[in-house]
C-alpha positions in Angstrom: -23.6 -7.4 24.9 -21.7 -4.1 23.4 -22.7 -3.3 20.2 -19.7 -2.6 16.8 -19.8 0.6 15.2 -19.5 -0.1 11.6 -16.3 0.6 9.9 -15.8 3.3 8.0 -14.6 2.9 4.1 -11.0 4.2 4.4 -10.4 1.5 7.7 -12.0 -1.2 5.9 -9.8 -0.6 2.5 -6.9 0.4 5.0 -7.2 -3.6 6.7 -7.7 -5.1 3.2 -4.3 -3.9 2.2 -2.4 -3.8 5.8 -3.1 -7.5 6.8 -1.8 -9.4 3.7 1.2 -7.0 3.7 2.0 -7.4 7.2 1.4 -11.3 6.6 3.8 -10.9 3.6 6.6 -9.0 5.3 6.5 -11.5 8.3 6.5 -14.7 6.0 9.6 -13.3 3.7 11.5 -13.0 7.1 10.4 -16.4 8.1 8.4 -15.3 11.7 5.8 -16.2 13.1 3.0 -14.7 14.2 4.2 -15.5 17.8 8.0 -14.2 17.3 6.6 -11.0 15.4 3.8 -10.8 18.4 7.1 -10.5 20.9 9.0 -8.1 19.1 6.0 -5.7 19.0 5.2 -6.3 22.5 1.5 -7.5 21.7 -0.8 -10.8 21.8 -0.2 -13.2 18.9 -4.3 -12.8 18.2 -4.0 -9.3 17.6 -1.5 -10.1 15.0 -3.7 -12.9 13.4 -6.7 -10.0 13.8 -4.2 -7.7 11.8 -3.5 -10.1 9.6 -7.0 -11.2 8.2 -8.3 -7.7 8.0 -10.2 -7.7 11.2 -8.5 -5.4 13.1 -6.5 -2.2 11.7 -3.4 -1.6 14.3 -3.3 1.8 15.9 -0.9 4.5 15.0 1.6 3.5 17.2 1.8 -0.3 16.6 1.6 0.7 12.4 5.2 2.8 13.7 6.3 -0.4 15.7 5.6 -2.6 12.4 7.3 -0.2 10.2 10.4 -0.1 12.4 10.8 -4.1 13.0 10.4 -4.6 9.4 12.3 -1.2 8.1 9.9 -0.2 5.9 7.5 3.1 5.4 4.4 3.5 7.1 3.4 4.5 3.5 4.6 0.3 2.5 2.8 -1.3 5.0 -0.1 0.3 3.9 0.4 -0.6 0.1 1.4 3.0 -1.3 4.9 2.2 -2.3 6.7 1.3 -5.6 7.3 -2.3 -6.0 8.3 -2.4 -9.8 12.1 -1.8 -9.9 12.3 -0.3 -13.5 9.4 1.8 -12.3 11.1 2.9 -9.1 14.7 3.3 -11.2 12.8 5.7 -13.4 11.4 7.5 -10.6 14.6 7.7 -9.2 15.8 9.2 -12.2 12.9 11.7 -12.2 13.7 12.7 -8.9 17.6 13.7 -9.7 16.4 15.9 -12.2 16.0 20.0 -12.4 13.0 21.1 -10.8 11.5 22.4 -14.7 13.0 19.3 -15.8 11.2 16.8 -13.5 8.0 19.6 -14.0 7.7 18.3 -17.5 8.3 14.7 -17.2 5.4 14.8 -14.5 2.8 16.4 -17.0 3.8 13.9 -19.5 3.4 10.7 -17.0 0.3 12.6 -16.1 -0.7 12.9 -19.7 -0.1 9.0 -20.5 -2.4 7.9 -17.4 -4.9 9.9 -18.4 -5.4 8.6 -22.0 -4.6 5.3 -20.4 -7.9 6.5 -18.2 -10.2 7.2 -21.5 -8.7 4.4 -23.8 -8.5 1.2 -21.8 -10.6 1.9 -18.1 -13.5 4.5 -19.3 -13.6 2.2 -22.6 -13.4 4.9 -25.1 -11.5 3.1 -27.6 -13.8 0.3 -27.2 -17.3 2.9 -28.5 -15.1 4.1 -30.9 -14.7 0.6 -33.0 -17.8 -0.1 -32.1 -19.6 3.2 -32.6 
């Protein structure tokens, strides 16, 4: 009987993103597991491990999943922008001078972090209270 070596925290929270977005990319194209299994050249169970977090695909199977569904590694692996007003003003950002895009940066910075102490941290929260 071979013993598991634990996970460790980055693999685990890499398979809790990875499987339901290789599961959603799959389902959008209407694939199976079997037909998307093919394509990559691996065993439908290995897909189905991917899928429900058990498994986290190697390097070169995460580059074979990118290709066949033309995304980013980066997507697959849940670090893309989804929100299309967000990613048109991104786009924006990006056309612009490099002081330009400098100080729309430190002001997006600026409005996460008092997001940060306002809403997560619960500042504004001791404040009425306090």
């Amino acid at each position: 009987m071979t013993k598991q070596v634990p996970r460790q925290p980055l693999e685990n929270e890499a398979a809790k993103v990875l499987g339901p977005r290789i599961k959603e990319l799959r389902e959008s194209r209407g694939w199976s597991q079997s037909a998307l299994a093919r394509q990559l050249q691996i065993s439908k169970s290995m897909i189905a491990k991917y899928e429900g977090g058990v498994h986290v695909p190697p390097l070169a199977v995460l580059e074979r999943l990118a290709n066949v569904f033309a995304v980013t590694t980066d997507s697959l692996l849940g670090r893309d922008v989804r929100d299309p007003r967000l990613l048109h003003c991104l786009r924006e950002v990006e056309r612009m001078d490099q002081q330009s895009r400098l100080l729309v940066t430190d002001a997006i910075e600026g409005i996460v972090q008092a997001y940060r102490m306002l809403f997560v941290h619960g500042v504004a929260g001791k404040q009425e209270g306090g």
